[in-house]
C-alpha positions as CSV (number, residue, x, y, z in Angstrom):
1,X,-140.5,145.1,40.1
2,X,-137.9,142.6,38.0
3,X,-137.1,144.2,34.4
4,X,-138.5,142.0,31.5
5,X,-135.7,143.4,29.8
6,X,-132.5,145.1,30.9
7,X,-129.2,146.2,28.2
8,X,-126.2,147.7,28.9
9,X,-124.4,147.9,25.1
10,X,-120.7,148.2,24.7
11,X,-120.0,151.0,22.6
12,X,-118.8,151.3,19.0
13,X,-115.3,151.7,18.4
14,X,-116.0,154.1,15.6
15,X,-118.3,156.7,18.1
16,X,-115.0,156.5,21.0
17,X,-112.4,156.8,18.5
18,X,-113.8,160.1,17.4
19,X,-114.7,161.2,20.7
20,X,-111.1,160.6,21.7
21,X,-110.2,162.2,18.5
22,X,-111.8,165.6,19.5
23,X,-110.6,165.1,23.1
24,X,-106.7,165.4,21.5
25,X,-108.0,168.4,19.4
26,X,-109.6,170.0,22.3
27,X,-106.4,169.8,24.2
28,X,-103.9,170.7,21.2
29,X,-105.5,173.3,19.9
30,X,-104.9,176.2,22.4
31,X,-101.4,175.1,22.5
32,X,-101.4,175.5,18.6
33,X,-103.5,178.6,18.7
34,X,-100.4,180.2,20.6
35,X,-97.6,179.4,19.2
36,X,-99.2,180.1,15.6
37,X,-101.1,183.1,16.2
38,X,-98.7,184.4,19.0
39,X,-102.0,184.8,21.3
40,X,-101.1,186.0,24.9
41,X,-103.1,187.7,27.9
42,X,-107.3,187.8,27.7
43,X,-107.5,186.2,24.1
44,X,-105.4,183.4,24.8
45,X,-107.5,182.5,28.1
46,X,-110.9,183.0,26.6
47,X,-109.7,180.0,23.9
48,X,-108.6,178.0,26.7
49,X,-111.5,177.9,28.7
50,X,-113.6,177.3,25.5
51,X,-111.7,174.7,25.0
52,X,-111.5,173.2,28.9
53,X,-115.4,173.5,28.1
54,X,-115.2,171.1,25.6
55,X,-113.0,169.0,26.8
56,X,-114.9,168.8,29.8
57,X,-118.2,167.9,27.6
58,X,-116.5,165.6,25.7
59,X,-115.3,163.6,28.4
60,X,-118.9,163.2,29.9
61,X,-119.6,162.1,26.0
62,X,-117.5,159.3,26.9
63,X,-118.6,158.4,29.9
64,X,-122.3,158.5,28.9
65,X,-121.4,156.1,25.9
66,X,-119.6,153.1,28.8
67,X,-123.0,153.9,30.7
68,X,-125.9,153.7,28.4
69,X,-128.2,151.4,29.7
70,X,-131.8,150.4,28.8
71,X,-134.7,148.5,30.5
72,X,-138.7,147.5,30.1
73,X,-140.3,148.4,33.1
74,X,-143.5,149.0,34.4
75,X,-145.1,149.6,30.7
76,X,-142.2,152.3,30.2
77,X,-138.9,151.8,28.3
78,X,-136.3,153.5,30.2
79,X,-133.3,154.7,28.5
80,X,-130.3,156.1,30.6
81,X,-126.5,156.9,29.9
82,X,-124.7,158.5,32.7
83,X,-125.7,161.1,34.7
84,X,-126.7,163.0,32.0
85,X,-129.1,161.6,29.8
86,X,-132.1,159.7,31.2
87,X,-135.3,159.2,28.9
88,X,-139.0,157.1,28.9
89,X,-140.8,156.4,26.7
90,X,-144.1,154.5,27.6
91,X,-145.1,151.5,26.0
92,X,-148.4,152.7,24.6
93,X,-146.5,155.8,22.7
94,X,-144.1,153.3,20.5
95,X,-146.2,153.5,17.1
96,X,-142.9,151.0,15.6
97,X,-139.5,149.8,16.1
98,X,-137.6,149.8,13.1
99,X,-133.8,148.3,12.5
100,X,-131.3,151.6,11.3
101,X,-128.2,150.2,9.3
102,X,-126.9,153.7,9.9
103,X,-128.2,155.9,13.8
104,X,-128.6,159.7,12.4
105,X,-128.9,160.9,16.1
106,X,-126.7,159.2,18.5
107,X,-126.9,161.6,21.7
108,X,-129.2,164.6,22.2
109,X,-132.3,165.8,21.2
110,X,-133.3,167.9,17.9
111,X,-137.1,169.2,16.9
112,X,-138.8,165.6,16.1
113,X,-135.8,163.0,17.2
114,X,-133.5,162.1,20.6
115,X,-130.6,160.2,20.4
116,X,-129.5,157.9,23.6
117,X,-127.4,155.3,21.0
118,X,-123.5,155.2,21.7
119,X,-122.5,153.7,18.0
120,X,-122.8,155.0,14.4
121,X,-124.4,151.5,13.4
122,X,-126.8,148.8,14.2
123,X,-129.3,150.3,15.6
124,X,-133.1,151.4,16.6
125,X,-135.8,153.7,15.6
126,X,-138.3,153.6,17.6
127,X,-141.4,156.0,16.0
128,X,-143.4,157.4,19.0
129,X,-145.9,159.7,19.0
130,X,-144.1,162.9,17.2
131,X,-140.8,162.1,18.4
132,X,-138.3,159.3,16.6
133,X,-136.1,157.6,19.4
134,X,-132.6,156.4,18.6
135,X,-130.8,153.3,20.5
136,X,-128.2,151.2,19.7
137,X,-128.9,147.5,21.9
138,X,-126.1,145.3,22.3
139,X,-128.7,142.4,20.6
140,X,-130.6,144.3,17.9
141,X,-133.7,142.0,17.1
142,X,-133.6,140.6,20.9
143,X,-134.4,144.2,22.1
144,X,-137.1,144.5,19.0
145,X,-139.0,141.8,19.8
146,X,-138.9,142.7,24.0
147,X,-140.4,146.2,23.0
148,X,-143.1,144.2,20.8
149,X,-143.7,141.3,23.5
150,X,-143.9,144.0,26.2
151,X,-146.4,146.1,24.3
152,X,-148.5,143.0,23.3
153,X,-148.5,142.6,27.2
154,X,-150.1,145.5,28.1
């Protein structure tokens, strides 16, 4: 089945500068860490890993951000960045689709809201049923009104 709608938006410089941002702090701050606190032996390797784990988490951040993709098939909006993230959301569940100045959840998921945006700005909320859905499409009223023609579809 052809996509009636298909997206894959560039992300915001503001949301990869600070991701590279805590990339550099994730790498300098063991170094730091030693040579201010003199830390050697077990301590010193438990900050490193914790560190390497972030590092690590950060970098598939970034990569989710230069993957996000989203597309309107068969009555489902499928939302999708890297490996890691993948979402739907069917048609019928979308209550509204509202235009966000400012995206308060750009990746994960929290009690009533999931994030699968990769900028701070221009985005979408999309109120389904208990759960608000944050994107941020390349063409902000183009992907509004393929959510609304699709629904109408259906």
């Amino acid at each position: 089945m052809i996509a009636s709608y298909g997206d894959s938006p560039v992300p915001g410089s503001s949301y990869v500068t600070l991701l590279v941002i805590m990339m550099i702090v994730a790498v300098a701050m063991p170094i730091i860490m030693r040579w201010v606190l003199k830390l050697h032996g077990t301590p010193m390797a438990i900050l490193a890993v914790v560190f390497a784990l972030v590092l690590i988490l950060q970098g598939f951040l970034l990569h989710t951000a230069f993957s996000m993709q989203y597309t309107i098939e068969g009555g489902s909006l499928h939302l999708r960045g890297g490996r890691l993230f993948s979402y739907s959301v069917p048609l019928a569940d979308i209550q509204s689709v509202t235009r966000m100045p400012f995206i308060k959840r750009v990746l994960g998921h929290g009690l009533r809201n999931r994030g699968m945006a990769n900028r701070f700005q221009n985005g979408v909320k999309l109120d389904c049923k208990g759960l608000d859905v944050y994107v941020s499409p390349s063409d902000v009223d183009g992907f509004i009104k393929a959510v609304e023609t699709a629904k109408a579809s259906r």
